[in-house]
BALOBA-1460 file (C-alpha; in Angstrom, 3 decimals):
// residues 147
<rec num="1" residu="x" x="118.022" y="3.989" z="46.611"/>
<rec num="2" residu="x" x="115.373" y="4.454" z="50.260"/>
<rec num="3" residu="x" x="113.529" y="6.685" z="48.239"/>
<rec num="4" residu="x" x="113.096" y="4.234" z="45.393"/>
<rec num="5" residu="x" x="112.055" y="0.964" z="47.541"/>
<rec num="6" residu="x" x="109.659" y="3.240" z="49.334"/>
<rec num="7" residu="x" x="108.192" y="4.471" z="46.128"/>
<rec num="8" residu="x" x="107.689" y="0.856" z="44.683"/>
<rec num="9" residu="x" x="106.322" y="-0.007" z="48.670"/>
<rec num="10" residu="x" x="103.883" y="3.092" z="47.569"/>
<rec num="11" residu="x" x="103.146" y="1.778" z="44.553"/>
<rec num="12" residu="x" x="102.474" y="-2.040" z="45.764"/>
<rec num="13" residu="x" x="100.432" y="-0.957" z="48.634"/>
<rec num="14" residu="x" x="98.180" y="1.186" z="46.611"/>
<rec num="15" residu="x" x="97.690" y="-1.451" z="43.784"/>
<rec num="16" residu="x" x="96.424" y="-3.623" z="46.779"/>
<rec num="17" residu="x" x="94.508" y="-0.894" z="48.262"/>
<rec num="18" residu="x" x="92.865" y="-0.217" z="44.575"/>
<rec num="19" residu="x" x="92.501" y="-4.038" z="43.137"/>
<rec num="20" residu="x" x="91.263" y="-5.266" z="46.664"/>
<rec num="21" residu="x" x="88.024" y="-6.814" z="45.352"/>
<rec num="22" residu="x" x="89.484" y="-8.034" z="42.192"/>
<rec num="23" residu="x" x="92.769" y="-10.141" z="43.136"/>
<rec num="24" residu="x" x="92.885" y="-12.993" z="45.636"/>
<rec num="25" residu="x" x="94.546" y="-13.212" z="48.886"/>
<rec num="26" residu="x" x="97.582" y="-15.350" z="47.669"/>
<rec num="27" residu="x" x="99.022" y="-12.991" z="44.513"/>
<rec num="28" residu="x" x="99.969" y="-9.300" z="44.351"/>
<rec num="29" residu="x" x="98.910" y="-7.247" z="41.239"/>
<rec num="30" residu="x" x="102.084" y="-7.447" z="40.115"/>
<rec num="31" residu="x" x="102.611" y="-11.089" z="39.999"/>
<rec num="32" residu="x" x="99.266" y="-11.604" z="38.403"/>
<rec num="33" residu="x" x="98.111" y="-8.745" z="35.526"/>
<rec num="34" residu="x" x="99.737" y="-8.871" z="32.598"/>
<rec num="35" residu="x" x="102.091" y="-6.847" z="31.245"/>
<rec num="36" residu="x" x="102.560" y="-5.821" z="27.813"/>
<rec num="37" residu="x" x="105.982" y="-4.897" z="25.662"/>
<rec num="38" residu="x" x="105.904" y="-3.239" z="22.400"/>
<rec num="39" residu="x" x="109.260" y="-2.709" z="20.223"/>
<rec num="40" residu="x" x="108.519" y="0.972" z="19.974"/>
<rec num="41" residu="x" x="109.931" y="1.129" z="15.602"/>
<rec num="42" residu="x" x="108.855" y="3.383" z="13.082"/>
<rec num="43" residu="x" x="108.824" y="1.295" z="10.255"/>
<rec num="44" residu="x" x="105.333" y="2.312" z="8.382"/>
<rec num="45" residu="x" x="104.057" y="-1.368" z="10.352"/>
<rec num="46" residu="x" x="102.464" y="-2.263" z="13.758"/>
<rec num="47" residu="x" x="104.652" y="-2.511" z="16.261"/>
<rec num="48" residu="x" x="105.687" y="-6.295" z="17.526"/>
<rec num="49" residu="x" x="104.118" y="-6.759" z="20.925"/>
<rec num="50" residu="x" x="104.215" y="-9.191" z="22.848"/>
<rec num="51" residu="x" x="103.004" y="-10.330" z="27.177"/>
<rec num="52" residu="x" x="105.176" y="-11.417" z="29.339"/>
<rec num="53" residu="x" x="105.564" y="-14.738" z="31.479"/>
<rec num="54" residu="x" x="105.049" y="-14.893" z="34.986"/>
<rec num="55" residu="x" x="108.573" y="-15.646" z="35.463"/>
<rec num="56" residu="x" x="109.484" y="-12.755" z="33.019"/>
<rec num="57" residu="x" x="107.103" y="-10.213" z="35.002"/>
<rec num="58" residu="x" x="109.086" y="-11.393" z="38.540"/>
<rec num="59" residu="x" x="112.392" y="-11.032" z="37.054"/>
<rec num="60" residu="x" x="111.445" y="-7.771" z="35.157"/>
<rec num="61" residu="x" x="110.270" y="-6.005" z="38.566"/>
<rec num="62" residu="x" x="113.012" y="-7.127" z="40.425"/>
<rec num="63" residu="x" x="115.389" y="-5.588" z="37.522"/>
<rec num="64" residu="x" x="113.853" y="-2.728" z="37.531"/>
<rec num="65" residu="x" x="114.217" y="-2.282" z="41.519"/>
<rec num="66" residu="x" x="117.814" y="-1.987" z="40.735"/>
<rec num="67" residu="x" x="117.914" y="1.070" z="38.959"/>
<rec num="68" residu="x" x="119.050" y="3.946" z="39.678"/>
<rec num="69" residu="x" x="117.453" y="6.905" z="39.593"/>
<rec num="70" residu="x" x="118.931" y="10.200" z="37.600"/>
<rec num="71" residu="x" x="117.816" y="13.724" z="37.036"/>
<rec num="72" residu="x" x="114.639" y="13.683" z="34.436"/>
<rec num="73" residu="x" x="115.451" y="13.939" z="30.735"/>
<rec num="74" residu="x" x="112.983" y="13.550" z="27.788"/>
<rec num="75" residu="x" x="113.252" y="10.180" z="25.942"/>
<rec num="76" residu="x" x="114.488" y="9.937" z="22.557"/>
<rec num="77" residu="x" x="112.141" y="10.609" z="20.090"/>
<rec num="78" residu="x" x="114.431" y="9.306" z="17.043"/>
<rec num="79" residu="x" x="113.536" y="7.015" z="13.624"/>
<rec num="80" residu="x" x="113.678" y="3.520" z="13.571"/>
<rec num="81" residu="x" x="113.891" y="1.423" z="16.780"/>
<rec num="82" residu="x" x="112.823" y="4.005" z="19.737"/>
<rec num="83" residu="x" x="113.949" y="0.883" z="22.768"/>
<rec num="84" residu="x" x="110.825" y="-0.894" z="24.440"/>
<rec num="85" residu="x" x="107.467" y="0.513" z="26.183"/>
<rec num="86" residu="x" x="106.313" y="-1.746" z="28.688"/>
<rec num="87" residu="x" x="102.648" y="-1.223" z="30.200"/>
<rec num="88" residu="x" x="101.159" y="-2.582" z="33.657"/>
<rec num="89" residu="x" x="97.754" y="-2.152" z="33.989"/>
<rec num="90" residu="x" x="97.422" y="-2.358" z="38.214"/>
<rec num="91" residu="x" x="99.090" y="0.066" z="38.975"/>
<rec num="92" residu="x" x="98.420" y="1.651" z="35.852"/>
<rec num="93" residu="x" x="101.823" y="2.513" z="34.273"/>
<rec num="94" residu="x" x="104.247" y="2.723" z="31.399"/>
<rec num="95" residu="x" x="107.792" y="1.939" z="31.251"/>
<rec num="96" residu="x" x="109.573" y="3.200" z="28.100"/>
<rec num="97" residu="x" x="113.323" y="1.768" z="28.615"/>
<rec num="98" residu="x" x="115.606" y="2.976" z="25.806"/>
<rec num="99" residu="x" x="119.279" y="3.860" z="25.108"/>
<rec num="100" residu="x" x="120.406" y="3.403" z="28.579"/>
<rec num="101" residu="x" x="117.345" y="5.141" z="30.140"/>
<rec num="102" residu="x" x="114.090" y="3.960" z="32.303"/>
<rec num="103" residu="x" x="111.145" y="6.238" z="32.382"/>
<rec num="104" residu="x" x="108.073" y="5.115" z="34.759"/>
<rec num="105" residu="x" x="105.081" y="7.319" z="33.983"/>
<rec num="106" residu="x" x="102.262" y="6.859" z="36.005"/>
<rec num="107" residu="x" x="98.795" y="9.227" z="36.944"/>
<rec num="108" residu="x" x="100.687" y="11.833" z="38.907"/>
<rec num="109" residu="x" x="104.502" y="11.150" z="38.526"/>
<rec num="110" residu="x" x="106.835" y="10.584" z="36.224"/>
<rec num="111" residu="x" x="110.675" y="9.227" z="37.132"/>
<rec num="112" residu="x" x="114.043" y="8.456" z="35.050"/>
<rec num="113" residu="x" x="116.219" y="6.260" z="36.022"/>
<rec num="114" residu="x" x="119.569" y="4.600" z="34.953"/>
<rec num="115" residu="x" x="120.257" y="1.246" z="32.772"/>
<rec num="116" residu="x" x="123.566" y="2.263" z="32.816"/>
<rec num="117" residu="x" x="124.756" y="-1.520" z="31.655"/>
<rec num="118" residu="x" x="121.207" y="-2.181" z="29.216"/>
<rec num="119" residu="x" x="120.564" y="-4.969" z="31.312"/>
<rec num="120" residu="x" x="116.691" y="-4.066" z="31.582"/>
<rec num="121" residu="x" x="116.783" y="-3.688" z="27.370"/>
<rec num="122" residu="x" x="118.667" y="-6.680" z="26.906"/>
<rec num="123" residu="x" x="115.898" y="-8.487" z="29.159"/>
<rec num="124" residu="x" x="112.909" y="-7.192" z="27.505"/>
<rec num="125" residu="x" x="114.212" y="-7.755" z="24.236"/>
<rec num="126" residu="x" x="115.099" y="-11.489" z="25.456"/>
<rec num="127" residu="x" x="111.873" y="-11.607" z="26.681"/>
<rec num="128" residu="x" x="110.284" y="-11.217" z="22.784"/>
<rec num="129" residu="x" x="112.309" y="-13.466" z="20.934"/>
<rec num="130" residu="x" x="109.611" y="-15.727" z="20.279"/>
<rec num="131" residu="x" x="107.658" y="-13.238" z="19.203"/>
<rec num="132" residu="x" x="110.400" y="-11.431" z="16.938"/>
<rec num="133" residu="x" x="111.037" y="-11.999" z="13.094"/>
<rec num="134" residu="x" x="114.947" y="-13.165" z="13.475"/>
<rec num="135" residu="x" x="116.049" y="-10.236" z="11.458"/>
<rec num="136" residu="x" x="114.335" y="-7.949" z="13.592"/>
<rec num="137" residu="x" x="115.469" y="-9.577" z="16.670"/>
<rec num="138" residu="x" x="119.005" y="-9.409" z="15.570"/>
<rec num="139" residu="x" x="119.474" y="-5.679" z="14.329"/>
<rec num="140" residu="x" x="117.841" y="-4.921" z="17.682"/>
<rec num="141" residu="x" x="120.659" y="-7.015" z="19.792"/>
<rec num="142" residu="x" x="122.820" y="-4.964" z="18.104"/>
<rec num="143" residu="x" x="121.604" y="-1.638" z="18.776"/>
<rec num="144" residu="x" x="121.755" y="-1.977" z="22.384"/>
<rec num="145" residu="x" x="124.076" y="-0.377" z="23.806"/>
<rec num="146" residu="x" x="125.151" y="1.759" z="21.037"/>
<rec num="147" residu="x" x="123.920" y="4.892" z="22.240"/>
């Protein structure tokens, strides 16, 4: 768990260091860019995407400080509903969270970590609703979980 709040001390430090012109004295990067979720589904449409609040984006980092991390695995590359991708832009990253699983890919790293209890999926998927056809939203809440 050290190795994990140093890495996201790492990763805060060097958004400042990078965004240091561009964001004010009073907001990290984190707290101010927006971030971006996509039901990742193969259904022949456009994936529903939505951005998240700023109360969502606080709540969704400090989740995902939580974790913890497990030997790398590849992500589930199956039909239908393939969990969420979630993209930052500073730092520049993307989050697919599926089945139980976090992967944070950034320029030079990539890291897997545990949702052993889908509380990170259950967020994000929470954190769509108004965005989600009530079908959709419901055949979802019932895939998680069931991996």
């Amino acid at each position: 768990m050290r190795w994990l709040t140093k890495l996201f001390l790492l990763i805060g430090l060097s958004s400042v260091w990078i965004g240091c012109s561009q964001q004010s004295e009073s907001g990290s990067a984190m707290e101010t860019d927006p971030v971006t979720v996509q039901l990742d589904m193969t259904a022949g449409m456009p994936p529903p995407t939505w951005h998240m609040s700023a109360t969502q984006r606080s709540e969704f980092f400090t989740l995902l400080q939580q974790l913890t991390p497990v030997e790398a695995k590849k992500a589930f590359d199956n039909l239908g509903n393939r969990g969420f991708v979630v993209t930052t832009i500073n730092p520049a990253r993307t989050i697919r969270v599926q089945q139980g699983f976090v992967w944070i890919i950034g320029d030079n790293y990539e890291r897997v970590f545990s949702d052993t209890n889908n509380d990170l999926e259950r967020f994000l998927l929470l954190s769509g609703q108004p965005s989600l056809e009530p079908g959709l939203y419901t055949m979802s809440e019932k895939e998680i979980g069931n991996n």
